[in-house]
Phi, psi and omega in degrees: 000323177314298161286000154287294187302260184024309173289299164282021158262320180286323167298323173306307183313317177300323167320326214249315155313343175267339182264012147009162123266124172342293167003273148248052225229269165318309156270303146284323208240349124348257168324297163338284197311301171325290190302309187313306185303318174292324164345280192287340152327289177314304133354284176286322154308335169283313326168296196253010177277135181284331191250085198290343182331269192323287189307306212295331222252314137339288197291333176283319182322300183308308162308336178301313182278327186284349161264007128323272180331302215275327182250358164283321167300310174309338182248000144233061142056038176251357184208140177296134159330292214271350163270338163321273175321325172267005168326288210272315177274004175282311194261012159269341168263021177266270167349314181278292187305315187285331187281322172315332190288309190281351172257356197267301219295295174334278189306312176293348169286304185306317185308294169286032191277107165339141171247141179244157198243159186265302183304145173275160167232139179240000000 
């Protein structure tokens, strides 16, 4: 589920970036797209990594900036009230999934973690 939404998010951001204004069509609307991209990258390296923390951890980072991005196109009028709103919620469940991904990940470490005995055994 993760790389699916992942995906429609990035394709949407790619939607929205070719319909630009030249303005912010090369730059910020750019850039957003670079990040949508390390996003799903992050995703797919997670996905095939045995120790997924950092990417999971990468991949959060990466919404952080996108809810930058996502709301400086918005406040010049580079995204519409209502792509905004479907944005913000793709990638707050972008977001929800991945900090579940990364406390599952935790936890499932500590659990396989060895336990060590103090005690000598003779």
């Amino acid at each position: 589920p993760l790389y699916s939404a992942t995906y429609v998010f990035v394709r949407e951001i790619y939607r929205i970036r070719v319909k630009l204004p030249k303005s912010l069509k090369h730059d910020l609307g750019q850039e957003a797209f670079n990040s949508a991209i390390k996003m799903l990258k992050c995703v797919v390296l997670a996905n095939r990594a045995k120790e997924k923390n950092r990417h999971i951890a990468r991949l959060l980072l990466e919404t952080e900036v996108q809810w930058a991005m996502l709301r400086l196109l918005y406040d010049l009028k580079g995204l519409s009230s209502g792509e905004f709103k479907v944005l913000s919620a793709r990638l707050s469940d972008i977001g929800k999934q991945a900090q579940g991904w990364l406390k599952w990940q935790q936890t499932r470490q500590k659990t396989a973690a060895p336990l060590v005995d103090d005690e000598k055994i003779e």
